[in-house]
Backbone of each chain as ProteinMPNN parsed JSONL, in Angstrom:
{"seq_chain_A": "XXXXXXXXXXXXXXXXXXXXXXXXXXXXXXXXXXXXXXXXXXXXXXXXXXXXXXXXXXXXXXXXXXXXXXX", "coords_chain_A": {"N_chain_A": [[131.495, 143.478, -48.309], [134.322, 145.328, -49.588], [137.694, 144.41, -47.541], [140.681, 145.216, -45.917], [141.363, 142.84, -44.247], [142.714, 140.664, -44.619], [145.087, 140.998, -44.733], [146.333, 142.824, -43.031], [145.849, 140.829, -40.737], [147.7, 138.805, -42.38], [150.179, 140.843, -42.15], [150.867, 140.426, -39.852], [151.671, 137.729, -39.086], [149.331, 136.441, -38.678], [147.623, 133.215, -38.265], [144.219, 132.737, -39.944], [142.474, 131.508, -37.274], [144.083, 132.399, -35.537], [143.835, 134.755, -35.695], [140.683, 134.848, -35.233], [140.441, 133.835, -32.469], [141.165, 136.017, -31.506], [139.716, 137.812, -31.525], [137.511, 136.668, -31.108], [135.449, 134.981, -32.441], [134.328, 132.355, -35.001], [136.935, 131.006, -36.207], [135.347, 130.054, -39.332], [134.114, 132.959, -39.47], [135.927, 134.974, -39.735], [137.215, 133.842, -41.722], [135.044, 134.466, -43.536], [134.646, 137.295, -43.019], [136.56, 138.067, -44.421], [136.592, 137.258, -47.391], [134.911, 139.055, -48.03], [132.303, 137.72, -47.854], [130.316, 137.995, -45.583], [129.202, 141.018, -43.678], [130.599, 142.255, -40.922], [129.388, 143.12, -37.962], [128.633, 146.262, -36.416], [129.821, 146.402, -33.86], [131.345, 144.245, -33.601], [132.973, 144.971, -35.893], [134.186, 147.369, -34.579], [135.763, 146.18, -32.741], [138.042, 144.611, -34.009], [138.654, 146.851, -35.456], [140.055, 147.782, -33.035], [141.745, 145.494, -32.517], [143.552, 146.127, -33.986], [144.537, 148.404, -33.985], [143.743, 151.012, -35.34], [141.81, 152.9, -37.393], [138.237, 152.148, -38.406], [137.728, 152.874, -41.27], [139.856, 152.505, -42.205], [140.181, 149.778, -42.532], [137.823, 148.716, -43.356], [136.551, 149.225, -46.681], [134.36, 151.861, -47.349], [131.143, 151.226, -49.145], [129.547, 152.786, -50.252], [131.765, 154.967, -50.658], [133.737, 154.007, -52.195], [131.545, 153.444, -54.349], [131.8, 156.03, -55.262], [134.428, 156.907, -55.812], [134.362, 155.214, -58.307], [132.879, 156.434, -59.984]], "CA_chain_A": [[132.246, 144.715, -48.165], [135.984, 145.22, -49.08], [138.182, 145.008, -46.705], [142.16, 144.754, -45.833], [141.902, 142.061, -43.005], [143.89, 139.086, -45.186], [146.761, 141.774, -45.768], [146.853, 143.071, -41.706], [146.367, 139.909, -40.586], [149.305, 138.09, -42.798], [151.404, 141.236, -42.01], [151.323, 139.973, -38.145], [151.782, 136.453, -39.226], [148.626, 135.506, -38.073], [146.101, 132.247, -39.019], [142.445, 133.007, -39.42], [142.476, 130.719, -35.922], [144.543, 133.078, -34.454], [142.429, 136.505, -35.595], [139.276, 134.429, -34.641], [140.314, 134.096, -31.31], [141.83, 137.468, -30.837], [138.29, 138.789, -31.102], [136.201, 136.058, -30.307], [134.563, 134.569, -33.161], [134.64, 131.039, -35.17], [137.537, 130.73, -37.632], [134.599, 130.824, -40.226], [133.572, 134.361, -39.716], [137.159, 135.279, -39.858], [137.322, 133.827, -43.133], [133.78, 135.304, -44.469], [134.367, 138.507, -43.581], [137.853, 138.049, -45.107], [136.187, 137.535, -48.506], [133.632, 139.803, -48.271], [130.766, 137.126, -47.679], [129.694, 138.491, -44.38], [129.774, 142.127, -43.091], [130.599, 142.073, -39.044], [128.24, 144.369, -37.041], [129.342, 147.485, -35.517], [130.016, 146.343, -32.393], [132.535, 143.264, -34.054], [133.845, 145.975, -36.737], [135.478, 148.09, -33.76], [136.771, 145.078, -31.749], [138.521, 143.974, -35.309], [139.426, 148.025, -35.382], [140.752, 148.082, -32.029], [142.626, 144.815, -32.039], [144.733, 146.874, -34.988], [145.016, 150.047, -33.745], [143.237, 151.61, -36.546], [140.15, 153.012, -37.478], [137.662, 151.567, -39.225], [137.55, 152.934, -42.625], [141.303, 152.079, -42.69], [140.383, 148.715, -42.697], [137.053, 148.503, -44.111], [135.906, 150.153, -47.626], [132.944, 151.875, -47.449], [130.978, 150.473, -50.109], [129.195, 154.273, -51.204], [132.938, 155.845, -51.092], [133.838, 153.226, -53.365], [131.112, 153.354, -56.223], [131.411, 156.979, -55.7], [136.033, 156.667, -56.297], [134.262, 154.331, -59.413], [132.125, 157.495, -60.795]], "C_chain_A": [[133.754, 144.407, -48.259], [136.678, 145.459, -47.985], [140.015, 144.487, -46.803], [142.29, 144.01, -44.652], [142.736, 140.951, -43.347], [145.091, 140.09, -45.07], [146.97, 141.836, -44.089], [146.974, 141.725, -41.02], [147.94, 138.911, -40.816], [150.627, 138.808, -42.126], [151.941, 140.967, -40.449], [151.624, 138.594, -38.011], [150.885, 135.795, -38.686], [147.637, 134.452, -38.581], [144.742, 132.874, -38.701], [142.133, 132.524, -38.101], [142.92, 131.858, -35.001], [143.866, 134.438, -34.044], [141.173, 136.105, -34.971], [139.05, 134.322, -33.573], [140.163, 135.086, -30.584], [140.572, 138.467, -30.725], [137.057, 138.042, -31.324], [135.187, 135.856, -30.808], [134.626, 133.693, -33.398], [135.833, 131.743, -36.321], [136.491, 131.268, -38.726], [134.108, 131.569, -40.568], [134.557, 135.056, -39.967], [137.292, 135.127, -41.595], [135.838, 134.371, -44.197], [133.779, 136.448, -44.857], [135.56, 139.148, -44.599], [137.68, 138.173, -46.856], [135.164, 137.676, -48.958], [132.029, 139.124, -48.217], [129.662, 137.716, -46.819], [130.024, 140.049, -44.186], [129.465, 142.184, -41.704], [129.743, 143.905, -39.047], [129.498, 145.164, -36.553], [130.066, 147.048, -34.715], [131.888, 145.231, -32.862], [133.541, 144.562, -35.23], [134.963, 146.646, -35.772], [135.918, 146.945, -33.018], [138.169, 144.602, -33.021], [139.498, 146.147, -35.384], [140.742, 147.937, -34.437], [141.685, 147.054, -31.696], [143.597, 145.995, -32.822], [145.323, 148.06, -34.952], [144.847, 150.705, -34.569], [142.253, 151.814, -36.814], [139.802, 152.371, -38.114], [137.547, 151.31, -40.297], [139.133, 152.523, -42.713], [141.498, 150.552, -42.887], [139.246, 147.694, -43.531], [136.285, 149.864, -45.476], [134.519, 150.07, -47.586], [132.22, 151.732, -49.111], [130.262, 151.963, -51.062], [130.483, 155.284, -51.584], [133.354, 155.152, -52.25], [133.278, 153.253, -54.696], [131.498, 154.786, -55.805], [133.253, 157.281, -56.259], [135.457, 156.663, -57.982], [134.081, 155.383, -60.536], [133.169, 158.631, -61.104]], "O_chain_A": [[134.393, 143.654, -47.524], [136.493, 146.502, -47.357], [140.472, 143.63, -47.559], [143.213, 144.33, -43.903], [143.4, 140.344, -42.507], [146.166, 139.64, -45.465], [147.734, 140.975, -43.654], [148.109, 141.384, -40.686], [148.807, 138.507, -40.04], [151.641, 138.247, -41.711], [153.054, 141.214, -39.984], [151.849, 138.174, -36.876], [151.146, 134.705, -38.177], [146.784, 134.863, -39.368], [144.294, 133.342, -37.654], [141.303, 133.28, -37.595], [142.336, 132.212, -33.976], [143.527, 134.991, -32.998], [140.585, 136.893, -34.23], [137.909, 134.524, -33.156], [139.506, 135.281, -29.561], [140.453, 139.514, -30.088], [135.942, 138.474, -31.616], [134.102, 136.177, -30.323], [135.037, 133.094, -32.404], [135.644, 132.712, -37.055], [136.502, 132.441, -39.1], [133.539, 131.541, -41.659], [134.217, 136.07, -40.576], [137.422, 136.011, -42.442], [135.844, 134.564, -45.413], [133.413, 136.947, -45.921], [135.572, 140.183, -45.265], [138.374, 138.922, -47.544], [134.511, 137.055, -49.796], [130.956, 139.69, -48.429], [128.487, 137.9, -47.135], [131.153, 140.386, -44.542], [128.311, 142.17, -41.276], [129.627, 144.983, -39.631], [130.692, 144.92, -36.376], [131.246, 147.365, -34.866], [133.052, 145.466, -32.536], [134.743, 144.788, -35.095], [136.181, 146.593, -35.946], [137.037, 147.278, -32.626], [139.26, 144.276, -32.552], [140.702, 146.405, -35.349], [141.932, 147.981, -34.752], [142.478, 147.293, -30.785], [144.339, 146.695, -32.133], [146.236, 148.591, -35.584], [145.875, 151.309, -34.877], [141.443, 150.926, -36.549], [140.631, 151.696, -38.725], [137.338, 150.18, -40.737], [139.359, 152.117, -43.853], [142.552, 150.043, -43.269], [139.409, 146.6, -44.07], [135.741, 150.946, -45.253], [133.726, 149.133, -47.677], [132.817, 152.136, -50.109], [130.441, 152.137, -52.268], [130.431, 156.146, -52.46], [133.315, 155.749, -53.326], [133.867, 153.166, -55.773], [131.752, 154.898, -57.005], [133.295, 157.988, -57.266], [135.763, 157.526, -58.804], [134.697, 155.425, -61.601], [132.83, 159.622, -61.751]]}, "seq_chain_B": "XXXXXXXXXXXXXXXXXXXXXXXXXXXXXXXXXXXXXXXXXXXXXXXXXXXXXXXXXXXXXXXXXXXXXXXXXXXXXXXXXXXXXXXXXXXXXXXXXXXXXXXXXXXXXXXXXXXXXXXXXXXXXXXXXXXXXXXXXXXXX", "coords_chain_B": {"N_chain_B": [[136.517, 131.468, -23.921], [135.428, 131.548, -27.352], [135.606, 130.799, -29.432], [135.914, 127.374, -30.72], [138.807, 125.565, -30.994], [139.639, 123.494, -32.953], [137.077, 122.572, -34.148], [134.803, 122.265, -36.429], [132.593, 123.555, -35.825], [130.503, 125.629, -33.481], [130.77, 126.3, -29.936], [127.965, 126.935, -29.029], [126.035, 125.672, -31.116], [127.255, 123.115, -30.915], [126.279, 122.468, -28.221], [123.685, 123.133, -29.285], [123.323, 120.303, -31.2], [123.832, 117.84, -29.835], [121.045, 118.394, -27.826], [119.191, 118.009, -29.868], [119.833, 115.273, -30.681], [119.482, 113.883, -28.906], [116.779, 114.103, -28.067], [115.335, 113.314, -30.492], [116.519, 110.597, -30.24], [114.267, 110.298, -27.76], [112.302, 110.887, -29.075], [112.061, 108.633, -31.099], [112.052, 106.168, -28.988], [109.84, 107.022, -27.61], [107.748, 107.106, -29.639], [107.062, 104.335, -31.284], [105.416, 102.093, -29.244], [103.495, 104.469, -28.93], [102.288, 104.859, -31.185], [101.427, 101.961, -31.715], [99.672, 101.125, -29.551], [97.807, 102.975, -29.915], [97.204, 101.619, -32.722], [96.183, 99.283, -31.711], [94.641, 98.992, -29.452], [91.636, 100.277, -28.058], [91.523, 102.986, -26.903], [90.474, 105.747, -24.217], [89.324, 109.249, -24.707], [90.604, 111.139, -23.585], [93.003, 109.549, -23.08], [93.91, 109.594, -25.377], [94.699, 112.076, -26.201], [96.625, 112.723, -24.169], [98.944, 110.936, -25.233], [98.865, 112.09, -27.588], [99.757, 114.068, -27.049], [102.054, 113.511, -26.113], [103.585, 111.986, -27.986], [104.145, 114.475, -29.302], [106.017, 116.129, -27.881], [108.799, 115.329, -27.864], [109.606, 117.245, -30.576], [108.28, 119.432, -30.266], [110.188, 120.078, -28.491], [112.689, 120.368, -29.762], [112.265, 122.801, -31.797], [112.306, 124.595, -29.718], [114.75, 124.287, -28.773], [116.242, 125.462, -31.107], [115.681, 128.156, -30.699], [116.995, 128.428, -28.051], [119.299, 127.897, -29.009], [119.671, 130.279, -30.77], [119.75, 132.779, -28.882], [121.77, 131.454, -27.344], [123.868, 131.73, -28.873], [127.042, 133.108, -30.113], [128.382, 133.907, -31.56], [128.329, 136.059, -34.655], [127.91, 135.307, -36.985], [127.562, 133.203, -37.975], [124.952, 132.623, -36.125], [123.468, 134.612, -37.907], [123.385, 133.007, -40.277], [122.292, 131.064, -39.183], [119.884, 132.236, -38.969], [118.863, 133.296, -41.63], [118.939, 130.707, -42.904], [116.262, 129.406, -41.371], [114.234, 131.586, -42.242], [114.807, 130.738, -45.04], [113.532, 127.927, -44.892], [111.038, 128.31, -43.451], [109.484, 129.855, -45.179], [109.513, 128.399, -47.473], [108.1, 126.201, -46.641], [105.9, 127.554, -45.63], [104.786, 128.153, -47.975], [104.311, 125.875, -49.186], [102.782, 124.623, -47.403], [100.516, 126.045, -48.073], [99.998, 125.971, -50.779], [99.315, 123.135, -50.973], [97.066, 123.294, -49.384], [95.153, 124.21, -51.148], [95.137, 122.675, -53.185], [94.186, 120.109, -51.895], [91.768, 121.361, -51.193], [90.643, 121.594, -53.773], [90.403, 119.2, -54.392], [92.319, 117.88, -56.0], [94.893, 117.136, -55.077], [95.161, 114.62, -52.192], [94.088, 114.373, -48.613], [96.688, 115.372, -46.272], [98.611, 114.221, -43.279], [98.929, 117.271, -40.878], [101.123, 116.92, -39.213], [103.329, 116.768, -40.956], [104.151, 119.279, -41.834], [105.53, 120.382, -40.424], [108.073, 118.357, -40.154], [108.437, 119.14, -43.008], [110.075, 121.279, -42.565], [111.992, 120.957, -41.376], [113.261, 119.38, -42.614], [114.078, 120.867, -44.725], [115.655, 122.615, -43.397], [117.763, 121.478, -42.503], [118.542, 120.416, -44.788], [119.517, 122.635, -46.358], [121.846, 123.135, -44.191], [123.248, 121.519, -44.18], [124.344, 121.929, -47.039], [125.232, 124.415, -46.819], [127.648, 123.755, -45.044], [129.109, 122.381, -46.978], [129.435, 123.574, -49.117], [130.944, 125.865, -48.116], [133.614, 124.455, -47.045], [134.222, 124.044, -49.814], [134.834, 126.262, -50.538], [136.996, 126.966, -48.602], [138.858, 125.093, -49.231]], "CA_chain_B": [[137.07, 131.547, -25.343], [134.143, 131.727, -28.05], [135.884, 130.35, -30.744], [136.611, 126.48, -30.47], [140.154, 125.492, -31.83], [139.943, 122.618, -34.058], [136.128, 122.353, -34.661], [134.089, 123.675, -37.744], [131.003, 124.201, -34.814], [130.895, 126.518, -31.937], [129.818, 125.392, -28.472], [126.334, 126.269, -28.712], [125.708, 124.601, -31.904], [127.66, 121.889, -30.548], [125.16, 122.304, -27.435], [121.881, 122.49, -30.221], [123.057, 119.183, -31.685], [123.629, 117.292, -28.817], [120.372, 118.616, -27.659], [118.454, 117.473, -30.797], [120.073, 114.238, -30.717], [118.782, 113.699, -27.413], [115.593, 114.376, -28.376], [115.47, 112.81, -31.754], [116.685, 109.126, -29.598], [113.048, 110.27, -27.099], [111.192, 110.416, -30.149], [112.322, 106.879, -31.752], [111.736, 105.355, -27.952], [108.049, 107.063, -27.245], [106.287, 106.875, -30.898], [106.596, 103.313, -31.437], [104.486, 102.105, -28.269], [102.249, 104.982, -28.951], [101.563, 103.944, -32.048], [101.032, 100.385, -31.629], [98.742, 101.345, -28.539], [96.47, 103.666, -30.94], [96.362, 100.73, -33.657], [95.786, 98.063, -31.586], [94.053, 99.26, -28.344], [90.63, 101.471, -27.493], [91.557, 103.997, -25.577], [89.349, 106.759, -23.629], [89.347, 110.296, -24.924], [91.981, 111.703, -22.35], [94.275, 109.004, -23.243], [94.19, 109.472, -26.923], [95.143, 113.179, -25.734], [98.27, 112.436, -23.465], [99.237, 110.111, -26.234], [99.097, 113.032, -28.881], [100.729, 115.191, -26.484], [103.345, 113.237, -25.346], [104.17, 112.23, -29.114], [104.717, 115.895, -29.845], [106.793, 116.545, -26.737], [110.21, 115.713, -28.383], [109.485, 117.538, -31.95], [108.299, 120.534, -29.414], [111.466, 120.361, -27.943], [113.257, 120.432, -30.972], [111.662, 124.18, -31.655], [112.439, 124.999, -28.525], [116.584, 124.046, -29.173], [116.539, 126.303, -31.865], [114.933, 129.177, -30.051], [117.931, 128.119, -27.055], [120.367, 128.113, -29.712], [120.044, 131.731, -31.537], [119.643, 133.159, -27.909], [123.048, 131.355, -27.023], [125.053, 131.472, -30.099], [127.795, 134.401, -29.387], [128.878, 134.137, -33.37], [127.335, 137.174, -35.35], [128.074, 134.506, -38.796], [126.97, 131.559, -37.589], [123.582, 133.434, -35.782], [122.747, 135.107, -38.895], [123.25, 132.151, -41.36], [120.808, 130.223, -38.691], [118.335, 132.904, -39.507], [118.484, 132.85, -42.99], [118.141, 128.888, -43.397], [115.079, 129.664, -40.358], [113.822, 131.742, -42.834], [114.346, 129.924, -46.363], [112.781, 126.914, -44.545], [109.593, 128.467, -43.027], [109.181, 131.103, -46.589], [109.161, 127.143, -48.462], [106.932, 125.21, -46.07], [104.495, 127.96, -45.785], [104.331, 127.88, -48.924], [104.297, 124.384, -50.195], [101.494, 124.324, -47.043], [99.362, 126.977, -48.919], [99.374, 125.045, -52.39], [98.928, 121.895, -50.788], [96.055, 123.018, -48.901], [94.532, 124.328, -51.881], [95.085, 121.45, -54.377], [93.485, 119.396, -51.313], [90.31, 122.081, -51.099], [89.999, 121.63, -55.277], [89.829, 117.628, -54.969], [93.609, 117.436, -56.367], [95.705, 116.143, -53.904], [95.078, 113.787, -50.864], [95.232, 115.254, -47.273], [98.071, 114.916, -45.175], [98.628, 114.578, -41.526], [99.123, 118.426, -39.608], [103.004, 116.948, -38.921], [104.525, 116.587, -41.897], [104.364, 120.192, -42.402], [107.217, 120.775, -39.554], [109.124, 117.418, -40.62], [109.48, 119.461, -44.076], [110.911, 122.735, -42.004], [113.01, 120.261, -40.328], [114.108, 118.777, -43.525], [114.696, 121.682, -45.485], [116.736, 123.678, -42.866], [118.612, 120.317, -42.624], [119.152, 120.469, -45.862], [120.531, 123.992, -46.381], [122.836, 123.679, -43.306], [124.341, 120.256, -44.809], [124.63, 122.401, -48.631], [126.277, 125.269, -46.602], [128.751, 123.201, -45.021], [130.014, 121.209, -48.079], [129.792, 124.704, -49.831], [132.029, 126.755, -47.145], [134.773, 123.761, -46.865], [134.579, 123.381, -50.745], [135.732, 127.57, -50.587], [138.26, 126.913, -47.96], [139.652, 124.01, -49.378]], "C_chain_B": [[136.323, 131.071, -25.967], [134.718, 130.93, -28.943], [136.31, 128.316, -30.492], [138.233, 125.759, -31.808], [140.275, 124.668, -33.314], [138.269, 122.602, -35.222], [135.283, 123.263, -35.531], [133.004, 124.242, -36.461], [131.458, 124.511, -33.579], [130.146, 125.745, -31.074], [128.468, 125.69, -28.462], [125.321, 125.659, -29.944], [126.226, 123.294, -31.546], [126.25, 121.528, -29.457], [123.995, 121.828, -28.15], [122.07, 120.96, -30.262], [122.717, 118.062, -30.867], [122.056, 117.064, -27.766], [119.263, 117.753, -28.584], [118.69, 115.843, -31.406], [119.461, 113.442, -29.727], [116.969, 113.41, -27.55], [114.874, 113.601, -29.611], [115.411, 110.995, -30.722], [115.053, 108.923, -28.516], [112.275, 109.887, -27.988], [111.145, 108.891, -30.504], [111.865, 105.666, -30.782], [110.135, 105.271, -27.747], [107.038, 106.924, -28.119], [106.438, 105.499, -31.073], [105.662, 102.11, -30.756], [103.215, 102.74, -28.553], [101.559, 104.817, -29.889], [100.985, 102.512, -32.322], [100.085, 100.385, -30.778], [97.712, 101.991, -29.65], [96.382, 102.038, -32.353], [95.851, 99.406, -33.07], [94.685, 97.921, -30.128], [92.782, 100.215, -28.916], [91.146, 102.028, -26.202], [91.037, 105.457, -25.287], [90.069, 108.273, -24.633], [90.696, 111.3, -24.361], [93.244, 111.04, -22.634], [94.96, 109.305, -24.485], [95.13, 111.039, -26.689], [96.525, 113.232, -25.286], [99.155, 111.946, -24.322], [100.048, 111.409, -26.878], [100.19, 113.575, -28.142], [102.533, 114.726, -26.468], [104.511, 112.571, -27.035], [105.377, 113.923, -29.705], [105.648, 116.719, -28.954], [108.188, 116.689, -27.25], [110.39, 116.853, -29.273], [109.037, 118.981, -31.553], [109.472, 121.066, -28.775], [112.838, 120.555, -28.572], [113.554, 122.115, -31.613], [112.501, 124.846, -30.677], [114.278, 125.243, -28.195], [116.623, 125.221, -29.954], [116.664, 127.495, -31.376], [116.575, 129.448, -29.113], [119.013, 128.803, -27.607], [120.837, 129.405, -30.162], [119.992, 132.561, -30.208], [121.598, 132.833, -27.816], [124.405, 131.462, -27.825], [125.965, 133.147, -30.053], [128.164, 134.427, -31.008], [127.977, 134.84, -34.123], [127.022, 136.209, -36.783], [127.124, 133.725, -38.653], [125.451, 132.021, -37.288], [123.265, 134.203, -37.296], [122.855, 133.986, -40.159], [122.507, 130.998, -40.859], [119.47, 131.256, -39.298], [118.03, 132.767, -40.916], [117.913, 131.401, -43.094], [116.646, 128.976, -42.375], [114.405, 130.092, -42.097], [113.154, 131.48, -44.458], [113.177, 128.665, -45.841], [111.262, 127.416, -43.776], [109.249, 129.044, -44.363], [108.356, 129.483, -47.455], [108.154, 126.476, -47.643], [106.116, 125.9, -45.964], [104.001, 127.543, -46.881], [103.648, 126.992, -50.098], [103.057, 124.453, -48.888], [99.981, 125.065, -47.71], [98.996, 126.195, -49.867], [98.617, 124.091, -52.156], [97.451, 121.923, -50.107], [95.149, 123.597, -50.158], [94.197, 123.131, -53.261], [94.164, 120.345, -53.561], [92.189, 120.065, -50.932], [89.709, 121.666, -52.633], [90.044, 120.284, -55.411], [91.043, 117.303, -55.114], [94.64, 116.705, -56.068], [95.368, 115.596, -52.595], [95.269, 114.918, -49.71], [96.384, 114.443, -46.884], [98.177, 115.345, -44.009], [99.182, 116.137, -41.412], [100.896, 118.372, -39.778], [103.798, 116.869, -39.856], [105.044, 118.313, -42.258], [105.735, 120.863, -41.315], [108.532, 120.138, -39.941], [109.322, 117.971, -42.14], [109.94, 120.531, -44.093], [112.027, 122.132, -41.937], [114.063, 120.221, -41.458], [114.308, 119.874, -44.278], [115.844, 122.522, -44.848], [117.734, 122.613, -43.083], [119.371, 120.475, -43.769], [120.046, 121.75, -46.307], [121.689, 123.776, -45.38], [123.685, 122.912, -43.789], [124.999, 120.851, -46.085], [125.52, 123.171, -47.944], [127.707, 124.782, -45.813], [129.779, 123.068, -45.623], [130.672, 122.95, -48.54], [131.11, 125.968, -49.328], [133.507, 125.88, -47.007], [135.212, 123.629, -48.334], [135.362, 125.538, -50.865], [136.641, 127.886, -49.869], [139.312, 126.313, -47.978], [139.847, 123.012, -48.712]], "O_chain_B": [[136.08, 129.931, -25.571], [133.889, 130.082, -29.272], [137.373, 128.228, -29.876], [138.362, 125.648, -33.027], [140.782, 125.029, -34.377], [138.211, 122.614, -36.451], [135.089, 124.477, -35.465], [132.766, 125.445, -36.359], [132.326, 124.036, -32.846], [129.27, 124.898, -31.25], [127.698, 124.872, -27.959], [124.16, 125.282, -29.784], [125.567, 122.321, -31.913], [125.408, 120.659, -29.687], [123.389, 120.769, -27.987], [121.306, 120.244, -29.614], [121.688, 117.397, -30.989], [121.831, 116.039, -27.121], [118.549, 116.907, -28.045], [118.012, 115.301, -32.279], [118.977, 112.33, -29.941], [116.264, 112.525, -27.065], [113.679, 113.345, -29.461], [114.358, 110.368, -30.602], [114.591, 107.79, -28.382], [111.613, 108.85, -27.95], [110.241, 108.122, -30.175], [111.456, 104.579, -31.19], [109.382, 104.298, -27.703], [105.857, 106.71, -27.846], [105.25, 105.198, -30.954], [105.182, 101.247, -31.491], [102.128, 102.163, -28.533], [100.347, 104.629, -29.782], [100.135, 102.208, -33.159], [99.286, 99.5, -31.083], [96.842, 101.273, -30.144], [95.27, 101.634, -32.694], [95.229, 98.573, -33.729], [94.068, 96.89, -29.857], [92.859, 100.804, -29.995], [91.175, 101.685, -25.02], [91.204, 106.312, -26.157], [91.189, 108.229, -25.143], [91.495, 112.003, -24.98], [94.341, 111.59, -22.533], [96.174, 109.302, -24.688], [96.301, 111.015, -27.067], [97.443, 113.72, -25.945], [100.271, 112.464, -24.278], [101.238, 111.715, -26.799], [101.361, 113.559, -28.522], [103.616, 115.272, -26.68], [105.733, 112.678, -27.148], [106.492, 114.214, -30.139], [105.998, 117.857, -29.265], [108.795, 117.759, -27.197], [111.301, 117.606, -28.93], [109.33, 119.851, -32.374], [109.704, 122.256, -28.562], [113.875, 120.845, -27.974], [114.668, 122.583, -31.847], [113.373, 125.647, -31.013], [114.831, 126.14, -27.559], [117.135, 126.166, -29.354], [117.752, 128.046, -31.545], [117.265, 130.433, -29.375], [119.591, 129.799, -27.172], [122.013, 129.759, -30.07], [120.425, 133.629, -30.642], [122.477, 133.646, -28.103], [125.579, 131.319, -27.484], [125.337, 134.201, -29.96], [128.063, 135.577, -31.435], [126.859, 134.359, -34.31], [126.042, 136.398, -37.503], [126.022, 133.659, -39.196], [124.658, 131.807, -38.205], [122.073, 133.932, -37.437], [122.208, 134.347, -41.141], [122.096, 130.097, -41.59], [118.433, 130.955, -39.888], [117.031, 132.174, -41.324], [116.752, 131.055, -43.309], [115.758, 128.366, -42.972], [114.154, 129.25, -42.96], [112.059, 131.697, -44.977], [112.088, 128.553, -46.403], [110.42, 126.526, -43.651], [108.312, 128.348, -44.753], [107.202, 129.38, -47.872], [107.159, 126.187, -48.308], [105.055, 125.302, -46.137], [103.045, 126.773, -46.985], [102.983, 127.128, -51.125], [101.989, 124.291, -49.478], [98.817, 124.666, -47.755], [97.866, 125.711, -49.931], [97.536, 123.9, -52.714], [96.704, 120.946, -50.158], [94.006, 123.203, -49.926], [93.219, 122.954, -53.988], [93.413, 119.654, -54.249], [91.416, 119.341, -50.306], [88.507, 121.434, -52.765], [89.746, 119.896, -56.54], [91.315, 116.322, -54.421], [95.167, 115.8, -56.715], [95.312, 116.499, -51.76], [96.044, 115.874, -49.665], [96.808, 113.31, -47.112], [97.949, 116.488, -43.612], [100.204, 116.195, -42.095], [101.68, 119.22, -40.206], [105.011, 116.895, -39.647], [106.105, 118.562, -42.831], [106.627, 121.66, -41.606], [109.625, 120.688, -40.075], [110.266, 117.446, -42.731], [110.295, 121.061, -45.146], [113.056, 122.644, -42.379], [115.197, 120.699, -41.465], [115.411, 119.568, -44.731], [116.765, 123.025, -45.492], [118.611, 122.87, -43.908], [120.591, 120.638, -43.802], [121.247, 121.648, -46.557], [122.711, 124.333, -45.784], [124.844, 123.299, -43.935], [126.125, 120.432, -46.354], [126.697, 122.909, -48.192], [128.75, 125.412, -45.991], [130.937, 123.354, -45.319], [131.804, 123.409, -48.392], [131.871, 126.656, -50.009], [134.528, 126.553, -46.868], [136.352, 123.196, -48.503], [136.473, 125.735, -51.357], [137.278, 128.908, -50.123], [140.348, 126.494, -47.338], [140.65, 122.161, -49.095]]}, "name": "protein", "num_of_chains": 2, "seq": "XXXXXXXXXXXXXXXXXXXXXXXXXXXXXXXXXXXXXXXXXXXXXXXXXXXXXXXXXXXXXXXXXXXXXXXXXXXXXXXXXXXXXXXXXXXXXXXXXXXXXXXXXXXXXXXXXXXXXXXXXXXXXXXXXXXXXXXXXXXXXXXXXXXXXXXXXXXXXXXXXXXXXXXXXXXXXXXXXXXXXXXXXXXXXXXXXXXXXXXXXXXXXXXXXXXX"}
């Protein structure tokens, strides 16, 4: 799933280390879901919301709004 | 704090390994005795039993880590890329046990001991977790 966590992240100057802590995952899920390998569960999606102060879809593209933008 | 700082592995994979290392050093201590006792001794019915058992005690406990592990593992990544390799590795050893028991019903191939069919779970998850390693550090640089 696309998402904008490399862009919010960078714009706070933070390392994948530092987002991984901030909500309590490994580094490597930080960087998975970063390029779309992994999609975080609900429950991790709003913790990742709520560090940012932002909803969800503002940070993750839904993948049916998307093909449907495409169409 | 869930995440550890420097290390690619979280604390309760750190825990599994440690665990299965442990276990792995029981094995290497209690099968060579028990084997040398079964080839070179008669021993009663009951013993041959305790024997078996106590062989399969580590390699039970092994199972049993895993089980520990996806229970304790607080990482949604990490916990779901144990299940997958769980799953590639039982999907292939059923499978390779199906053929094999059929090529050994049609005359074709030899039997084989009961245990090898875990030692090639073992070794295939092994193997995936070692591929996804290399493969995740060779995309992080």
């Amino acid at each position: 799933m696309e998402n904008r966590l490399r862009v919010l992240r960078a714009a706070r100057s933070w390392s994948q280390q530092d987002l991984a802590e901030r909500i309590e995952v490994s580094r490597q899920s930080v960087n998975a879901i970063e390029t779309g390998k992994y999609d975080p569960s609900l429950p991790l999606a709003f913790r990742i919301a709520e560090l940012f102060d932002m909803p969800i879809e503002e940070i993750f593209v839904s993948p049916s709004r998307r093909s449907s933008k495409a169409i | 704090m869930l995440a550890a700082k420097t290390s690619d592995f979280t604390p309760a994979q750190r825990a599994h390994t440690r665990r299965v290392l442990l276990l792995l050093l029981a094995y290497a201590v209690i099968l060579p005795p028990l084997v040398w006792v079964r080839a070179h001794r008669q021993v009663s019915d009951l013993v041959a039993l305790l024997m078996a058992i106590a062989a399969s005690l580590p390699v039970l406990g092994m199972f049993a880590s895993w089980g520990r592990y996806l229970s304790d593992e607080r990482d949604e990544y990490h916990q779901a890329l144990t299940l997958k390799r769980i799953a590639i590795a039982t999907n292939a050893t059923m499978g390779a046990a199906v053929v094999w028991g059929f090529l050994q019903a049609f005359g074709v191939m030899p039997l084989i001991e009961a245990y090898w069919i875990p030692t090639i779970w073992v070794v295939i998850q092994g193997t995936f977790g070692i591929i996804e390693l290399f493969a995740r550090r060779g995309r992080e640089g």
